[in-house]
Structures are given as C-alpha cells and as structure tokens.
N, C-alpha and C positions, 0 to 999 in steps of 0.2 A: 388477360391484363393488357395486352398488346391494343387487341380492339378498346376497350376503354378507352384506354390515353389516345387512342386517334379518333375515337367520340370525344373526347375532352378536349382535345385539338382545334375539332372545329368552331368551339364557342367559348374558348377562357385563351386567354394569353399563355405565353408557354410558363410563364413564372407562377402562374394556380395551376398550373398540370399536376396533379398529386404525384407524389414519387412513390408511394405501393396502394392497394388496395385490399381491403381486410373485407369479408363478406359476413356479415351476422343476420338473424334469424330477425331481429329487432334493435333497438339504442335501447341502452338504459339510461331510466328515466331516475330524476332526481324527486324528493317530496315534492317537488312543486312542480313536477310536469316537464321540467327540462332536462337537458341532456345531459347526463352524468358520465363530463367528461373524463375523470380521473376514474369510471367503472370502466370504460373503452380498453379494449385489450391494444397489444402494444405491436404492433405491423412485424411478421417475422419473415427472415428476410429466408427461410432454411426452405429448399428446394425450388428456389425460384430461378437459379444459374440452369442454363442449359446443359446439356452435356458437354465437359472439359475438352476443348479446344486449344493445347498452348499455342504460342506465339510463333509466325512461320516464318517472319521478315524482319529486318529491322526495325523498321518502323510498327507494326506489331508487337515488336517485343518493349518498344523506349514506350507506347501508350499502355501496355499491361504495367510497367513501371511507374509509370505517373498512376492510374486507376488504381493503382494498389496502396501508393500514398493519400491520394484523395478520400478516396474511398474506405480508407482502412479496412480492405479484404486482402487475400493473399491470393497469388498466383491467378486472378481471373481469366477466363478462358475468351476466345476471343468471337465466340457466338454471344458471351454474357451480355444480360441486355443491361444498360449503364442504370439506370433507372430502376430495375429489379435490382440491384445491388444496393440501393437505399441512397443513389443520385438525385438530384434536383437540379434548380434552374440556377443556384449559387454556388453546388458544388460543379455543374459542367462549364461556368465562367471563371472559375480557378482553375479546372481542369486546360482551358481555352490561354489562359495565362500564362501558367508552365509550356502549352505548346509553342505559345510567343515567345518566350526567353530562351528554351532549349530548341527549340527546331528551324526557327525563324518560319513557324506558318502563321499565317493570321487567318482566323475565322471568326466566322462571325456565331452565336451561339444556338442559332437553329439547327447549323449543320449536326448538332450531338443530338438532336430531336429526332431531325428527318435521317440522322445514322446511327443508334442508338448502340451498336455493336463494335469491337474493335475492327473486326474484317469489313464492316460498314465504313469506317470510320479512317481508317489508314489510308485508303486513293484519294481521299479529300486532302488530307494531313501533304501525303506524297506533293501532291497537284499545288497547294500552297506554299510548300517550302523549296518547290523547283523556280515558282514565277515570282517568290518572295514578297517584300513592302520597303520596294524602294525609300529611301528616305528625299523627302520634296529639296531641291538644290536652294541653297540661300543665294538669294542673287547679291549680284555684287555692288559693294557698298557704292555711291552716286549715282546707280542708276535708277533711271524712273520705274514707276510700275504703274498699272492700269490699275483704276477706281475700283471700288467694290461698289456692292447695289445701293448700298444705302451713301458712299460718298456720290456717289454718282447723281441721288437723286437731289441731295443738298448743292451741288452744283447746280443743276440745273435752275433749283429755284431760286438760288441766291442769282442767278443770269436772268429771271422774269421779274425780281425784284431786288436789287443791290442794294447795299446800304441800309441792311434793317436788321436790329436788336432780337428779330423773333426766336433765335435758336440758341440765343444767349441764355445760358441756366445760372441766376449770379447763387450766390452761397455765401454767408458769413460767419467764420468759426469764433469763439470766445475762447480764450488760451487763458487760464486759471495759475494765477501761479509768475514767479519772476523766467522769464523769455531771454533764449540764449540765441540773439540773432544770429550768428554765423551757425550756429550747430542748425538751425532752422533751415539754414540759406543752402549750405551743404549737403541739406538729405534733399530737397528740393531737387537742385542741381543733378543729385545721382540718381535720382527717378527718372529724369527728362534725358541723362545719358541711358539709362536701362532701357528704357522704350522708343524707340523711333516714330511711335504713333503721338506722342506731344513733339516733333520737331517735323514734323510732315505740312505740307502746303497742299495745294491744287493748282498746278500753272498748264496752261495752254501750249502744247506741242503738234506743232501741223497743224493746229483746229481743234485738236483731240485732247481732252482733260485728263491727267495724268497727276499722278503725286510723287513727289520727293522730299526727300529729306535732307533736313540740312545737319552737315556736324556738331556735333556735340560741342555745349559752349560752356562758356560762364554764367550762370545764374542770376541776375541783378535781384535782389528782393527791397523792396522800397521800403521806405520810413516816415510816415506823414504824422504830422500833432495830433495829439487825439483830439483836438476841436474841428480838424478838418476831415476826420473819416469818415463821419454819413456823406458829406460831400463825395469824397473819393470814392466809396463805394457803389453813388449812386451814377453818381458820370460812368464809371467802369459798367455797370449793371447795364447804361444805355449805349455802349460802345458800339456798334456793327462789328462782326467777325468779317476780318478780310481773307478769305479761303487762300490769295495767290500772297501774301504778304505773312500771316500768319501772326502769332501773336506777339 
C-alpha cells in the first residue's frame, strides 16, 4: 500500500491520493457494462495498523490524541500509517488545524504525506512549535509604507501619462424603494473608517512612491436633482484619479 500511494504521488495531487486500496479479481459490472458501484466492497480498514507502538513523548502522545479524535480510532500506535487508518487530504488538514490551535505549529499539509506516521510526524510538529508563526507587526498608525506590485505599477503609469480617466471603473446602482440618506451616509463613512485601503494616497518621499493614510473622517455624500444625475455621473465617470490627492 505504501508503494502505491508513492506511485500515486508522483502523478495525482495529494487530494486524489486514495486513502486505502482494495485489490479485486475484477469490477462488477452493471447491465449496461458499467461499474457497479454500490456491488464495490467497502475498504476495511482491519489489519492495516502496524504493530502497537504507544506514545514515547509528549508530543507523541498530544498527536495520538488529536489522530484519535480525527480519525475515530483508539489508541493509535505511533508506526500507524495516518492513511491506513482511513485518513485523507481533508482529514490531515483538520488534523493540521487542531496542530495550529493546540500547539502553535503550522504546517503545511504535505508534511502528513511525506510523514505519514506519528514518530514521522512529531520532529516536524516539535521543529514548528519551537520556531513558531510570529504574528506580522501592525505598523504604526501615520506612517508610510512601501507600494505593493500592482500600486507600484499604477504609479508609474499614471507618471508616463497623468491626467487620464483610464483606471476609472464608473458603476451606477438603482436603490428601489424610499432612501434613508443619513443611514446611507453613515455605513458609507464606517467602511472607509474600517479599511485604510479607501483613505490611502500615493505621495513622493525622497523620490520614492510610498502610501499613506489619512485619518478617518466625515463622509460627505452629495445630493444632486435627478434632472442633473446623467450629467453628474458622467463628469465623475471622466474625472482623472489623482493618486497623491486622492478622492
């Protein structure tokens, strides 16, 4: 079974690696020639554990506990291959889950592939929960940050061509129904405080294009007659986006 799934390895994703293999003589066949799948016998999972190995370490012993939840087996031994126990690529990303919340390790989901055992599987778990997943620092509020690739390159081309409507996406909604301007104005307003990516610019530091954010404000939401809205809409439609000015 072992060689199989490392035959199956090398040409299916790990999420088609079958999780057991049943050997038959033949498929049964339905009246019409195809595979009669409800005749298929049912993968047994009885003599497939290696010889019982308990748990030697701590961490040994907390993966036999989660494997035993996951898995709905008891007392798994720590040769047991995860896979012969009737694992998959959805039960070892649960299993990957509980390691993230209980142990603080994070892995990634090949590691249960390419370690399929708990004595496998523990110096990976160990090596993870020693070097941990920092959490990324939030930088502090008014200072700049460096562009990402795609502001980066909007910059650039708004500097080979300034002053132009091309990146403008206009959108016009129809609101069905009597309109509660202020109730409008105020979810507006707490979106554009929720995200710092609608109060963000692009201004020029040293030479070097940076973004900042400006504070959180007041929301103005306009009110035009409706004989004058395809007008307003279409002026705003042709506005230029001023990247250091903002909206």
């Amino acid at each position: 079974r072992a060689e199989l799934r490392e035959f199956c390895r090398l040409a299916l994703p790990e999420y088609m690696i079958p999780a057991a293999f049943v050997a038959l003589p033949e498929f049964p066949l339905d009246p019409n020639g195809k595979v009669h799948r409800a005749a298929l016998p049912a993968p047994s999972w009885e003599g497939e554990a290696a010889e019982y190995v308990p748990p030697r370490t701590p961490v040994e012993t907390a993966l036999a506990g989660i494997w035993s939840e996951v898995l709905g087996v008891d007392a798994p031994g720590v040769h047991d291959d995860f896979f012969d126990l009737g694992g998959h690529s959805l039960l070892a990303t649960k299993v990957l889950s509980v390691l993230r919340q209980r142990m603080e390790a994070d892995l990634p989901v090949r590691v249960i592939f390419e370690h399929p055992t708990i004595a496998e599987l523990a110096p990976a778990v160990e090596q993870a929960a020693r070097t941990g997943s920092s959490a990324i620092p939030r930088r502090p509020a008014g200072t700049p940050a460096p562009l990402t690739y795609n502001q980066a390159g909007l910059w650039f081309t708004d500097r080979l061509a300034p002053d132009t409507a091309e990146y403008v996406i206009p959108m016009a909604l129809r609101i069905g129904g009597p309109l509660q301007h202020e109730a409008l104005r105020v979810a507006i307003e707490a979106v554009t405080h929720r995200h710092e990516a609608l109060r963000a610019r692009i201004v020029e530091q040293d030479g070097v294009p940076v973004q900042v954010v400006d504070p959180a404000g007041a929301f103005e939401l306009p009110v035009v007659p409706v004989g004058d809205v395809e007008e307003f809409l279409a002026e705003h439609a042709r506005r230029p986006i001023d990247l250091a000015t903002g909206p």
